[in-house]
MMTF fields as JSON, N, C-alpha, C and O atoms, coordinates in Angstrom:
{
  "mmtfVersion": "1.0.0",
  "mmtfProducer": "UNKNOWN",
  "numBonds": 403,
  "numAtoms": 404,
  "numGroups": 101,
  "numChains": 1,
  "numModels": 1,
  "chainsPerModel": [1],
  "groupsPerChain": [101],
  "chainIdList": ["A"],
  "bondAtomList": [4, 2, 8, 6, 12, 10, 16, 14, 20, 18, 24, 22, 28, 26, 32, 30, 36, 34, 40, 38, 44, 42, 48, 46, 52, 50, 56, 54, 60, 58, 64, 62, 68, 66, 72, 70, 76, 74, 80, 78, 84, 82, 88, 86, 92, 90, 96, 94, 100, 98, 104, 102, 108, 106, 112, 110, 116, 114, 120, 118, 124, 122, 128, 126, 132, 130, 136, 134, 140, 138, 144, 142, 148, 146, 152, 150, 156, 154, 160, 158, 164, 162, 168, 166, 172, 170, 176, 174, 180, 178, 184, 182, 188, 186, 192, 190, 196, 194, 200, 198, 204, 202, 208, 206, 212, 210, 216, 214, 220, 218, 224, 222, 228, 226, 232, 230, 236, 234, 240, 238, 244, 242, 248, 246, 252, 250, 256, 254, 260, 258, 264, 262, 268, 266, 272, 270, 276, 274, 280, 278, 284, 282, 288, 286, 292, 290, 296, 294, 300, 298, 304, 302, 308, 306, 312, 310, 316, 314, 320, 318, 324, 322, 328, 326, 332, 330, 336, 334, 340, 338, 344, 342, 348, 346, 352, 350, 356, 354, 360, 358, 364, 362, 368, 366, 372, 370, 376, 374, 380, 378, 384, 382, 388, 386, 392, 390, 396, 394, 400, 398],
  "bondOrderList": [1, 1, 1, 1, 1, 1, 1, 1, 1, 1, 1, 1, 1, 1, 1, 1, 1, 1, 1, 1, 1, 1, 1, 1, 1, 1, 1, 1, 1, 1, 1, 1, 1, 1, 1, 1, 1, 1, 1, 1, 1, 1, 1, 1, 1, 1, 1, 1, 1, 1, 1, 1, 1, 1, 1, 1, 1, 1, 1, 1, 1, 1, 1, 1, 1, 1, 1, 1, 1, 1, 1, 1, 1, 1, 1, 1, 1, 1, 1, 1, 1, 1, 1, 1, 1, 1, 1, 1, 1, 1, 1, 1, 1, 1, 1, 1, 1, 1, 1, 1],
  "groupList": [{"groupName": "UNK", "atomNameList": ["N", "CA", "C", "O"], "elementList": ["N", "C", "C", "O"], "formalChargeList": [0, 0, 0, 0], "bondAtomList": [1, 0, 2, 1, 3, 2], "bondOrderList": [1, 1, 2], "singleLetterCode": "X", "chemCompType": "L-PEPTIDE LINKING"}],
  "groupTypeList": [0, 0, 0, 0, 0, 0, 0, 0, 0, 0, 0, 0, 0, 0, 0, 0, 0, 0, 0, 0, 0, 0, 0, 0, 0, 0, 0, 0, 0, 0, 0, 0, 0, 0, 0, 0, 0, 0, 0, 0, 0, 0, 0, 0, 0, 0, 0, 0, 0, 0, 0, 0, 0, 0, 0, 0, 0, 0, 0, 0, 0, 0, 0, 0, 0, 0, 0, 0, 0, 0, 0, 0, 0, 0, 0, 0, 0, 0, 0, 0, 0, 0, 0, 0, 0, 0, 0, 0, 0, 0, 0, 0, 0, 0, 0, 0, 0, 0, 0, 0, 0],
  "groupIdList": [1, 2, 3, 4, 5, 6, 7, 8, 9, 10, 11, 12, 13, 14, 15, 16, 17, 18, 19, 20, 21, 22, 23, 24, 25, 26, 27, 28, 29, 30, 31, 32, 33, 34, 35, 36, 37, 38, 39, 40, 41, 42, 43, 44, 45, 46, 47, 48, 49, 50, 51, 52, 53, 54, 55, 56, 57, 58, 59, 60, 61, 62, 63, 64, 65, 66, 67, 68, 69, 70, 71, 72, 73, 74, 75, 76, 77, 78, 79, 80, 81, 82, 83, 84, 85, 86, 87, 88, 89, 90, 91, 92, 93, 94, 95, 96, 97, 98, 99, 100, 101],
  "secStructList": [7, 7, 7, 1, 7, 3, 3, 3, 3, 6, 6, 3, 3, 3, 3, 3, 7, 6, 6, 7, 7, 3, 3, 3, 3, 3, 3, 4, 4, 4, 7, 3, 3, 3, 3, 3, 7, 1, 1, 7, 3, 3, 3, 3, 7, 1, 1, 3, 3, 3, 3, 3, 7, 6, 6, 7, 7, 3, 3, 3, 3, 3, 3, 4, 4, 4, 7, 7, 7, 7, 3, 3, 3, 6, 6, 3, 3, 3, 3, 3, 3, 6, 6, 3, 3, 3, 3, 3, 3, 6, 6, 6, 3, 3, 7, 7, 7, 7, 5, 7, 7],
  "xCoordList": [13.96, 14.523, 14.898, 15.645, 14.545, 14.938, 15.853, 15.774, 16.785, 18.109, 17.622, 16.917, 17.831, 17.806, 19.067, 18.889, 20.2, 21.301, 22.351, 22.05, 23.69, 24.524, 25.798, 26.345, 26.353, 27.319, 28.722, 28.743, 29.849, 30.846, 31.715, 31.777, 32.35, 32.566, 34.082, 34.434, 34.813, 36.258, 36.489, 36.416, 36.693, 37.002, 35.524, 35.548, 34.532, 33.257, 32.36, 32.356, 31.339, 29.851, 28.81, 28.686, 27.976, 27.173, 25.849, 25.551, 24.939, 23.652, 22.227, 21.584, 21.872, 20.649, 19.03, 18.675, 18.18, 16.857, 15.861, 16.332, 14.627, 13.952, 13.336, 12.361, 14.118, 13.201, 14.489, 14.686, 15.665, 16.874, 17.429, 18.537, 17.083, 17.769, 19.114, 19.252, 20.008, 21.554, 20.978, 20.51, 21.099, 20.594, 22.287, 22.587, 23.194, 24.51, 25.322, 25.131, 26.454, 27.87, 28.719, 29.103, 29.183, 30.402, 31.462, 31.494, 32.703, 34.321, 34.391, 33.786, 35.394, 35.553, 36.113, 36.075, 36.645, 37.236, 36.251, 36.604, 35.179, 34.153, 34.842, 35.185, 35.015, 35.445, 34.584, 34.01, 34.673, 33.998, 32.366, 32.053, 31.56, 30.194, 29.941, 30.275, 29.409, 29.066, 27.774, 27.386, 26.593, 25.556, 24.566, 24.939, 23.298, 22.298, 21.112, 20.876, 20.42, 18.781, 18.316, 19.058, 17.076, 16.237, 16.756, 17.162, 16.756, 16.827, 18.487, 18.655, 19.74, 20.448, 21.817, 21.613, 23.103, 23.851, 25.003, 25.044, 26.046, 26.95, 28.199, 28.2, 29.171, 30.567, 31.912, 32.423, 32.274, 33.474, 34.82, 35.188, 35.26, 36.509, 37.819, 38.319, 37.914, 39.029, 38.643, 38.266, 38.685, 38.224, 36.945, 36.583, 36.397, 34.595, 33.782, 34.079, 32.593, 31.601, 30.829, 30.503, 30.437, 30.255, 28.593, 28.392, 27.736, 26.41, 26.006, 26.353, 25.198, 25.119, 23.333, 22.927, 22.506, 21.281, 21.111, 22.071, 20.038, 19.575, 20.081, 19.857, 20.937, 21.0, 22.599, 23.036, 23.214, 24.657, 25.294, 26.471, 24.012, 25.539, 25.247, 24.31, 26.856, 27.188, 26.576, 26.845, 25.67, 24.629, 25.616, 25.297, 26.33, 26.354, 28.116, 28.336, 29.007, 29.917, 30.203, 30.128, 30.52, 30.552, 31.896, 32.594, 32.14, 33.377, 33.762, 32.69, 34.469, 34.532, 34.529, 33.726, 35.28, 34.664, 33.607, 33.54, 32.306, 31.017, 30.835, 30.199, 31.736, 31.537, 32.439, 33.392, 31.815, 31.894, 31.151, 30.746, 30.369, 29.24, 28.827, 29.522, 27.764, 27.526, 26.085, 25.836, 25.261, 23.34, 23.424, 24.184, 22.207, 21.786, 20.255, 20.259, 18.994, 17.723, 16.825, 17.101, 15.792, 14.934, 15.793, 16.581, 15.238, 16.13, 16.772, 16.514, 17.527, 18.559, 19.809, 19.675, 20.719, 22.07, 22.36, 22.076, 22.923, 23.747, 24.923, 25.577, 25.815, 27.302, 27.071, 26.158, 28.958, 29.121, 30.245, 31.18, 30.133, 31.0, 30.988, 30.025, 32.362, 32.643, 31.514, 31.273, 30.621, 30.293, 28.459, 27.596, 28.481, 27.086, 26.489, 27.248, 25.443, 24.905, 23.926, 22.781, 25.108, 23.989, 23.454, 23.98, 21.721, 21.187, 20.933, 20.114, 21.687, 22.01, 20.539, 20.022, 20.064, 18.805, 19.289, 19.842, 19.24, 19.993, 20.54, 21.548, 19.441, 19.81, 21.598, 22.231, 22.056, 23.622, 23.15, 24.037, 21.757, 21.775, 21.164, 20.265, 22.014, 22.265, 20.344, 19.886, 19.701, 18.692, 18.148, 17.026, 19.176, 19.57, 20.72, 21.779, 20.64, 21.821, 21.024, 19.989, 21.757, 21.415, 22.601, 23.494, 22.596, 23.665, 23.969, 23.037, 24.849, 25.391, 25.068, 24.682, 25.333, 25.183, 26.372, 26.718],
  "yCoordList": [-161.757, -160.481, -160.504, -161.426, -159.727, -159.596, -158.316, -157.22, -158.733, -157.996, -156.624, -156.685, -155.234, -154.344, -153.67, -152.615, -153.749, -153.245, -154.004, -154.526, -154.269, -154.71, -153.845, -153.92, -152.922, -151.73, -152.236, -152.731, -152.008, -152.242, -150.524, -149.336, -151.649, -150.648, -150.947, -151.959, -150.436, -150.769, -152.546, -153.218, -152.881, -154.468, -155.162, -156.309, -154.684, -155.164, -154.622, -153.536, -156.123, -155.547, -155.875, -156.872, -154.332, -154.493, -154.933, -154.171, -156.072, -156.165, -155.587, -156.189, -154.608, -154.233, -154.681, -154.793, -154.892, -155.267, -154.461, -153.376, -154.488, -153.465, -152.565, -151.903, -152.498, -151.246, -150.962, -150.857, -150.772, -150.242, -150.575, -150.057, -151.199, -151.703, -152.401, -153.026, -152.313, -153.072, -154.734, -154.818, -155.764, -156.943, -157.67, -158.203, -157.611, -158.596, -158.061, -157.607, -157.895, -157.542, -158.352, -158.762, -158.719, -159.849, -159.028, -157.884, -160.273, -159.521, -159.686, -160.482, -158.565, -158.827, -159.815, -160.029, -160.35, -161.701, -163.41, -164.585, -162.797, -163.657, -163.583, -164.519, -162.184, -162.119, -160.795, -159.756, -161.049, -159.712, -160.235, -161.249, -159.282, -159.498, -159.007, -157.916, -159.884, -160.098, -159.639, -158.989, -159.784, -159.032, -159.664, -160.683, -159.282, -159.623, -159.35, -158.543, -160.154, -159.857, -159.807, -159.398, -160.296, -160.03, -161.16, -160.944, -162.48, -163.599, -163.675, -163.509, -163.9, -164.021, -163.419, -163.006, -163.517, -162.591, -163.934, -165.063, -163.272, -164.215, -163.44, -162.214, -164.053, -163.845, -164.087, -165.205, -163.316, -164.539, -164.588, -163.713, -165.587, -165.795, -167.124, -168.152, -166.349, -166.438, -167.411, -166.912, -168.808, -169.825, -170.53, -171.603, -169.871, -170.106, -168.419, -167.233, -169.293, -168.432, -169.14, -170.323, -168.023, -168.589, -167.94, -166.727, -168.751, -168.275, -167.97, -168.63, -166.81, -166.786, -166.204, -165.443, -166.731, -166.318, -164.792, -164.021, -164.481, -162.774, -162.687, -161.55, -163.714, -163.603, -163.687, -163.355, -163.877, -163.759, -165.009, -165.206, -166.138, -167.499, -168.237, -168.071, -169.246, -169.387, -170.635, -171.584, -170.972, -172.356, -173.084, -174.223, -172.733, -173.398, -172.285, -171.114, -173.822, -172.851, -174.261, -175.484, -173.122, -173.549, -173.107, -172.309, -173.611, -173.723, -171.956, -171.718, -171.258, -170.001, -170.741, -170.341, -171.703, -172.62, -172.626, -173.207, -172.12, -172.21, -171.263, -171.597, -169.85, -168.829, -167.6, -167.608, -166.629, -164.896, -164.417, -163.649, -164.334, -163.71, -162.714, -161.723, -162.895, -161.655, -160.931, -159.826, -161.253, -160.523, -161.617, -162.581, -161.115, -161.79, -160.831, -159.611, -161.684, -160.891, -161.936, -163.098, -161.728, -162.775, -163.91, -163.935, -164.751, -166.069, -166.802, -168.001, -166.301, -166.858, -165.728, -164.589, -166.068, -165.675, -166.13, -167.266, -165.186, -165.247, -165.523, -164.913, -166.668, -166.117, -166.761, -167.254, -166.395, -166.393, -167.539, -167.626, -168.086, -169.587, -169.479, -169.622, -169.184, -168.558, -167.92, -166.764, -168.643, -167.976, -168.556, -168.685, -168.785, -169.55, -168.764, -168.713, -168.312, -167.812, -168.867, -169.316, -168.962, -170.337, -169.513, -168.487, -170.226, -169.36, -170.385, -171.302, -170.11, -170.414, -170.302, -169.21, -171.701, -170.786, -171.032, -172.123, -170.273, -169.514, -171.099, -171.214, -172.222, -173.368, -173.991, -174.835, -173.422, -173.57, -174.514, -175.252, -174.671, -176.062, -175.215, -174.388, -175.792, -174.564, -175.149, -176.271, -174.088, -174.498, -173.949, -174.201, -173.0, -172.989, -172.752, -172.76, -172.504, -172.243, -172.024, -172.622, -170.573, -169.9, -169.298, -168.985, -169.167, -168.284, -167.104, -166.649, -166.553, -165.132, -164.146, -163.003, -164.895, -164.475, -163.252, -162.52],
  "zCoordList": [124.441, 124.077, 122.589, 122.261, 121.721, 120.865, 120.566, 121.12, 119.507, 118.835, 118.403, 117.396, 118.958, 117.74, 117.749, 117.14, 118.118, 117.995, 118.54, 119.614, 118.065, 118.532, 118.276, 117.175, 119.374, 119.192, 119.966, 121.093, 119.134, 119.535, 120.281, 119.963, 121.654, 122.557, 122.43, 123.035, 121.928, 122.395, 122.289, 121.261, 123.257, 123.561, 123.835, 124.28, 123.651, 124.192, 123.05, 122.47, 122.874, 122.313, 123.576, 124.288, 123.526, 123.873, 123.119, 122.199, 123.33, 122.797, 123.323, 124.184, 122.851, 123.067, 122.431, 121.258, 123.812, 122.735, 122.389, 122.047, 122.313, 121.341, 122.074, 121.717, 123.542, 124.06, 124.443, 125.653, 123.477, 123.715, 125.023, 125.158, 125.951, 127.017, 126.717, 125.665, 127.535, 127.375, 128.039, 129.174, 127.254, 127.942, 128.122, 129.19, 127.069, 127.37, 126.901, 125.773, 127.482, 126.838, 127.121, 128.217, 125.561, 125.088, 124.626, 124.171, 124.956, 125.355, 123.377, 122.659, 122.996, 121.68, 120.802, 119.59, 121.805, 121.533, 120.957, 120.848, 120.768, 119.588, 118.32, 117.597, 118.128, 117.217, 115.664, 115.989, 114.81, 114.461, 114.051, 113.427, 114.571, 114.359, 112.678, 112.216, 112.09, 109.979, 110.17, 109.199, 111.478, 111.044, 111.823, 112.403, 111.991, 113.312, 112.621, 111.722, 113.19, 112.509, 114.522, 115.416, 114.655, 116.007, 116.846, 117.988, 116.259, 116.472, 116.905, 118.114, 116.11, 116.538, 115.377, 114.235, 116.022, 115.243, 114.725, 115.212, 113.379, 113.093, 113.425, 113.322, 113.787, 114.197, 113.271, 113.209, 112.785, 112.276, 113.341, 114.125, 113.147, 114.155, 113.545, 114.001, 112.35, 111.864, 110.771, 109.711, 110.884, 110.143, 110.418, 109.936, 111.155, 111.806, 111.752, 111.895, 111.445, 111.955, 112.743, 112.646, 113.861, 114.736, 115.232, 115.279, 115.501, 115.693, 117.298, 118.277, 117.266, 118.89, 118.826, 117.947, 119.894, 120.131, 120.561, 120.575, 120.85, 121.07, 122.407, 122.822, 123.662, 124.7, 124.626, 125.728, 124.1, 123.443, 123.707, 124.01, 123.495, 124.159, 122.295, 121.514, 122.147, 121.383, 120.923, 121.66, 119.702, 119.442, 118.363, 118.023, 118.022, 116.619, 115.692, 115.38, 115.624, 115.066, 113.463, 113.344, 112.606, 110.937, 110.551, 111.175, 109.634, 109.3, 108.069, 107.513, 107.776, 106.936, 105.591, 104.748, 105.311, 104.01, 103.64, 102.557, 104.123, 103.974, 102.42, 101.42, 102.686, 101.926, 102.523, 103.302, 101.904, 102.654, 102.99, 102.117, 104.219, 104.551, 103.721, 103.498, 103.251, 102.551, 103.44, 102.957, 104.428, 104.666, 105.573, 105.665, 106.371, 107.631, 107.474, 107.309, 107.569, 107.38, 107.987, 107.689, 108.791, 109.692, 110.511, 111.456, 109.68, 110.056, 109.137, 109.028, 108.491, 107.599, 107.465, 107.912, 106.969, 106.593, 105.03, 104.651, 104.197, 103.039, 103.039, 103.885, 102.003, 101.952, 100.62, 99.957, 100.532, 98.709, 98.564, 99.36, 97.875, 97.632, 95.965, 95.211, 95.648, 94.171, 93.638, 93.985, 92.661, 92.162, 92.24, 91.372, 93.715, 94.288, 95.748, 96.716, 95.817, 97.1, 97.828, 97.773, 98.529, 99.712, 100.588, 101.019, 101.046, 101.998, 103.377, 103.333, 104.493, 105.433, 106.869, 107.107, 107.697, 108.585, 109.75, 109.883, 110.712, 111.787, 112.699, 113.397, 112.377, 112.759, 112.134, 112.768, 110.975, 110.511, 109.408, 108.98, 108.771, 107.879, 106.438, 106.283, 105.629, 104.413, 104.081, 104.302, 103.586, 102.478, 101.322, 100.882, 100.721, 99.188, 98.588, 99.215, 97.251, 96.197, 95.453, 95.16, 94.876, 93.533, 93.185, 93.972, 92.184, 90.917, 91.546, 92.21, 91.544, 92.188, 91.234, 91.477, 89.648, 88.078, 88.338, 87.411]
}
């Protein structure tokens, strides 16, 4: 199943896949969703972000030290670490840095 929407309901997200079907709904208590590509979405939850697959279970949690989320596009994630944009692949293992400029 892949991701094309992830809509927050009150205390609940629902995840929908690309034939708009409702496939999983998670309690809000993940925490706030930073952004979703097809593959899988990032969470933050306070001093983690926290990674979850297109089926909503949780693979992989990183520390908010990483950065500030900034994009989530295919299979990677952006964040910002002063004045450095690390690019993050959905696996949690950074594989770049560039200048923010």
């Amino acid at each position: 199943m892949a991701i094309s929407n992830i809509d927050n309901r009150g205390s609940w997200y629902d995840i929908y896949d690309e034939r708009g079907k409702k496939g999983k709904t998670l309690s809000s208590n993940i925490g706030t969703i930073e952004g979703f590509s097809s593959d899988f979405f990032v969470a933050n939850r306070g001093s983690w972000f926290d990674l979850y697959d297109e089926n909503g279970k949780k693979y992989k949690t990183l520390s908010s030290n990483i950065g500030d989320f900034v994009s989530i596009s295919g299979n990677t994630f952006v964040v910002k670490r002063s004045s450095w944009l690390d690019t993050y692949d959905k696996s949690g293992k950074k594989i770049n840095t560039r200048s923010a400029r």
